[in-house]
N, C-alpha and C positions, 0 to 999 in steps of 0.2 A: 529569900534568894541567897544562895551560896555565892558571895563575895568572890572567893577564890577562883571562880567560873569566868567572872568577866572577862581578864583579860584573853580567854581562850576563844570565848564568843564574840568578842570585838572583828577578828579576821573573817570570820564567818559573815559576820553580818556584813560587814564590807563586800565581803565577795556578793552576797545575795544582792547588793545596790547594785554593782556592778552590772549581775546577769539581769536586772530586771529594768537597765538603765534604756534612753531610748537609743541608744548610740549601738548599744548590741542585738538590743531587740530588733534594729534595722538591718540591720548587720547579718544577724544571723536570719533575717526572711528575705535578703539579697543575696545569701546565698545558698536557700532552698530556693530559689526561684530559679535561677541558671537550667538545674537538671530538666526543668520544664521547658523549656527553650533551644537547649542546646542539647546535640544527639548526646545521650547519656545511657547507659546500664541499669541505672536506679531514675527512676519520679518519686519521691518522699512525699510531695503534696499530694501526688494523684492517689500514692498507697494509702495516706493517713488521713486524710480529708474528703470531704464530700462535694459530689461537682456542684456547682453555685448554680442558680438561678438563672434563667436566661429570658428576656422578654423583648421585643419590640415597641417604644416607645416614638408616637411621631410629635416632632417639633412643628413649632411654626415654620423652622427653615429646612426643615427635612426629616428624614425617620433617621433612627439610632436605635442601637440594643446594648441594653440594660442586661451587667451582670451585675446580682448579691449573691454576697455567702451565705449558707443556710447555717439559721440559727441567731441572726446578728440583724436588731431589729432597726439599729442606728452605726452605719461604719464612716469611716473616710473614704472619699471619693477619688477618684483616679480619672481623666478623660484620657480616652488613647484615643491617637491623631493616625489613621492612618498616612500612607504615601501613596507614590499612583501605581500601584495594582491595580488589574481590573477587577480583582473580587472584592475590591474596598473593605466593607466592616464584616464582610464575608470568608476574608482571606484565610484559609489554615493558620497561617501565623499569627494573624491577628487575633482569631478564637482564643487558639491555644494559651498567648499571652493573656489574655481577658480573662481566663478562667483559672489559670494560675493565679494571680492579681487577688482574683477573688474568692479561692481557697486560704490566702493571704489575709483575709479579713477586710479587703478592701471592695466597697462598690465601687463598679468599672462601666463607660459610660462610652459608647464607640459612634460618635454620630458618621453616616455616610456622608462623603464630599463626591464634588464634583472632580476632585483630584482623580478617582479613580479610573475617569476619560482619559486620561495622561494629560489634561490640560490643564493651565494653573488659572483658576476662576476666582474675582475678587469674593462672590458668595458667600465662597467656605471662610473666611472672616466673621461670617455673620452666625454661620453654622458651627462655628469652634466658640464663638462668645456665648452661642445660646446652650453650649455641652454644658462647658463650664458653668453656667449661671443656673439651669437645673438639679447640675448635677452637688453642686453648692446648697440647694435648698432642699434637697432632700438628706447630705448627710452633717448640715446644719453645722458646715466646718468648712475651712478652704479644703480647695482640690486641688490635687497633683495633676500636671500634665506630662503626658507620656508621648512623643511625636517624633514621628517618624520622614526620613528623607525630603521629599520637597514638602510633604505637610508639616516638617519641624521648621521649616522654613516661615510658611502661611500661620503657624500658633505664635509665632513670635512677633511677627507683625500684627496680627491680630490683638493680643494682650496688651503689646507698646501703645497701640493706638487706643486703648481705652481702661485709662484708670481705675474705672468703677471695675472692671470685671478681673484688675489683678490685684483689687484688694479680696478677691476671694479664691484667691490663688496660693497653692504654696509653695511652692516651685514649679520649674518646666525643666523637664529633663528630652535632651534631646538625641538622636540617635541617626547619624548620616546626613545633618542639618544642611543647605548651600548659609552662605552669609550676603552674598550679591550674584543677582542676573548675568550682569558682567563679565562677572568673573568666568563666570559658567560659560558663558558665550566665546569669551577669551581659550578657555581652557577646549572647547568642541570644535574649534578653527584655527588653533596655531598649535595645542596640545603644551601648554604655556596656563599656569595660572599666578597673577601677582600676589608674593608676599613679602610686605617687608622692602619695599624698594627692589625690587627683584622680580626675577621672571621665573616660577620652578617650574621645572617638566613634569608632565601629567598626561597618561592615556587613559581618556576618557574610553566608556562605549564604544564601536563603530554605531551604533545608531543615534550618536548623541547629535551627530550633525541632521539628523534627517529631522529630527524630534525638535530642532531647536529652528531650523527651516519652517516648521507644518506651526510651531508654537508664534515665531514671529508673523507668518503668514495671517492668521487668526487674529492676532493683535491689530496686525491693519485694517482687516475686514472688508467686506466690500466686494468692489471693484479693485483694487489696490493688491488685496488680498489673494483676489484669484489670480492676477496676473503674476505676482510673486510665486506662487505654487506652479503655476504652467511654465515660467523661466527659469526655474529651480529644476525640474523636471527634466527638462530640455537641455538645459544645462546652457544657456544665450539667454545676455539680459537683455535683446535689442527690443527694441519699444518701450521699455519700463519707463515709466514716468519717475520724476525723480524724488518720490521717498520712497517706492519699492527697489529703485535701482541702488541707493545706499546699503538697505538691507542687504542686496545682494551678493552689492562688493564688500561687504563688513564677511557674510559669510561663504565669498568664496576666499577671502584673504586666508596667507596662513603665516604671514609674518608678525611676530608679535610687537615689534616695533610699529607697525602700523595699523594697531589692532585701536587704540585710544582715539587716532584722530579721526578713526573710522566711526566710532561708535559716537564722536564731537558732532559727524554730521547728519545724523539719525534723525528724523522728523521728531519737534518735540514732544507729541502727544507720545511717541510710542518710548523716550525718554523718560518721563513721567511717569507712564504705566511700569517701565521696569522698574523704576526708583520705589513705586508704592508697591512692590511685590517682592524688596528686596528687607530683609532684617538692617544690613548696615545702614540704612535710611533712617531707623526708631529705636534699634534696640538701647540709646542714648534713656528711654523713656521707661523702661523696664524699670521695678524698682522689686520683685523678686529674685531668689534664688533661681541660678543658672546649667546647668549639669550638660556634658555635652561627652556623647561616645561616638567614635568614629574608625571606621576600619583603618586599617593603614595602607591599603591599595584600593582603594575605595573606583570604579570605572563611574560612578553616577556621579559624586560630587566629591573632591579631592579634600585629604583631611586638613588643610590648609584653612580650608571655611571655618570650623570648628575652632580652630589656634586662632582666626581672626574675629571670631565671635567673643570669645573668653578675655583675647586682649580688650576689646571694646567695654568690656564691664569690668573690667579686674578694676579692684578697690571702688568700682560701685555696689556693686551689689555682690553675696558671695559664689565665686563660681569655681568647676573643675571640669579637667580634660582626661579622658580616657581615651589613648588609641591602642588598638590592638589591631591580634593579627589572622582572628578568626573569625572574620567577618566578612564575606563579598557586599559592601555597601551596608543593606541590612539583614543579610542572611547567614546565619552560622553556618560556616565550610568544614569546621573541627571538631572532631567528639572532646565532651568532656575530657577524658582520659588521656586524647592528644595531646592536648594543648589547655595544662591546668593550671600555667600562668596568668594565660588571659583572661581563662574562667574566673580567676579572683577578681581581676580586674575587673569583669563587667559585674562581680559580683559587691563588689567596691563604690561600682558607679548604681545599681540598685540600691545595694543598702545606703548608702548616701542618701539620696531621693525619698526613699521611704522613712529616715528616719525624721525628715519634717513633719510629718503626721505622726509619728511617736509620741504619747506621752508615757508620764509615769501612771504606772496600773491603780486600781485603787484596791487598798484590801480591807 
């Protein structure tokens, strides 16, 4: 070997650690992924790769579909969470990401939820732990979770609640996440959400009050239930017995000052149920990484959740915050080419995510 060579080949070889490190390798397939997602001039994936795999597999707690890349006999696994869309793991969006993902070299794992009723069902707990847990033993590695709006909500509590299934976990990244019921409720009746010792303003949906009327209604059930929905309706809470009548007055209030002692006098069962549907109740128990993207005019859940999600783990576990500004909640509003600050951004907040399942290649 020609001595005099080394030290020219030293930078070189540096450099090649570099490009084949997992930090860029993430990096740079976080930001081949964007084009796929967000309206773009170019797909680089769709042009240069081949579409994965697509299969329906049924669980014990429900069916999901199964994407692999073709060619790739053992990958890392991906669970995507949808939110409530009614096309659930059917969604355009949701494909589209799936098979991105998995031109990506990643299997992708979409179980249906009942979220997709627009209702928030304890089940899908059970139906995120079983994605996860399959989808673990097929790519014989932990698995990223990928969740979306109120179901980034349900994978969080879901994981918190059981040890065993976020040791097979490698992060959750999340995208439009709430952090509490509450808040939510707080923010769809006075247009007010708490952060920080404080009240910010926030316009929600106009249908977030109807959705959060029909969602507590449901929660009572019953008799209870139905009366709630016919005095909601009508708009007179005369007859309501008195935990449908709280309900009532909790959401026809719109003063945020009296939004707390409202929600103090709530029947406790339906207390409860929010607490155990809420992430600030568990995320305490999370002990992976965290990733959290959030629009910055978000009408579903205010990006506020997301800031108080990160603070709740900051210096437990590792986490980061993306908000950007081409996003309506979880749908991209801006081309590429618009708006190609954010696009780093979210492509910042993929290759992050991905590069936990990175490792070094082997030659």
């Amino acid at each position: 070997m020609d001595l005099d060579r080394v030290p020219k080949l030293v930078p070189l070889a540096c450099l090649l650690v570099i490009l084949v490190s997992p930090p860029v390798r993430g990096l740079t397939k976080g930001v081949l992924l964007v084009p796929e997602v967000v309206a773009s001039p170019v797909h680089p994936l769709t042009g240069l790769l081949p579409r994965p795999q697509r299969r329906e597999v049924h669980l014990s707690t429900g069916d999901a579909d199964w994407y692999r890349p073709r060619g790739r006999a053992v990958a890392p696994g991906i669970v995507v969470v949808h939110g409530a869309n009614p096309g659930g793991k059917d969604d355009a969006r949701v494909v589209g990401l799936a098979v991105a993902l998995a031109r990506e070299g990643r299997q992708v794992l979409v179980p249906q939820l009942g979220l997709r009723e627009q209702r928030l069902d304890d089940a899908d707990f059970l139906r995120i732990r079983e994605a996860v847990s399959f989808l673990a033993g097929k790519s014989q590695r932990r698995v990223g979770v990928l969740a979306f709006s109120y179901g980034a909500g349900l994978a969080l509590v879901a994981l918190a609640e059981q040890p065993a299934v976020q040791h097979r976990t490698a992060f959750v990244a999340t995208v439009g996440t709430y952090f509490s019921l509450f808040d939510l409720l707080q923010g769809a009746t006075t247009h007010t959400v708490p952060y920080r010792g404080r009240a910010v303003t926030w316009q929600p949906d106009p249908a977030a009050l109807g959705l959060a009327a029909r969602q507590l209604a449901a929660f009572l059930g019953g008799d209870e239930g139905n009366a709630l929905t016919t005095a909601w309706e009508r708009g007179d809470p005369a007859g309501l017995g008195p935990g449908p009548r709280v309900v009532y007055e909790l959401l026809a209030n719109r003063d945020p000052a009296r939004f707390h002692a409202l929600a103090g006098q709530l029947p406790p069962r339906l207390v409860t149920l929010l607490n155990s549907l809420s992430p600030s109740q568990s995320v305490g128990r999370l002990e992976v990484p965290v990733l959290a993207l959030h629009a910055r005019r978000d009408p579903a859940s205010p990006p506020t959740e997301s800031r108080l999600l990160v603070d709740a783990l900051r210096g437990k576990v590792r986490t980061g915050l993306s908000v950007v500004g081409n996003l309506s909640h979880v749908s991209p509003t801006a081309s590429l080419v618009r708006d190609v600050s954010d696009a780093f951004r979210m492509a910042g907040f993929a290759g992050t995510a991905l590069t936990f399942q990175e490792g070094w290649p082997r030659f």
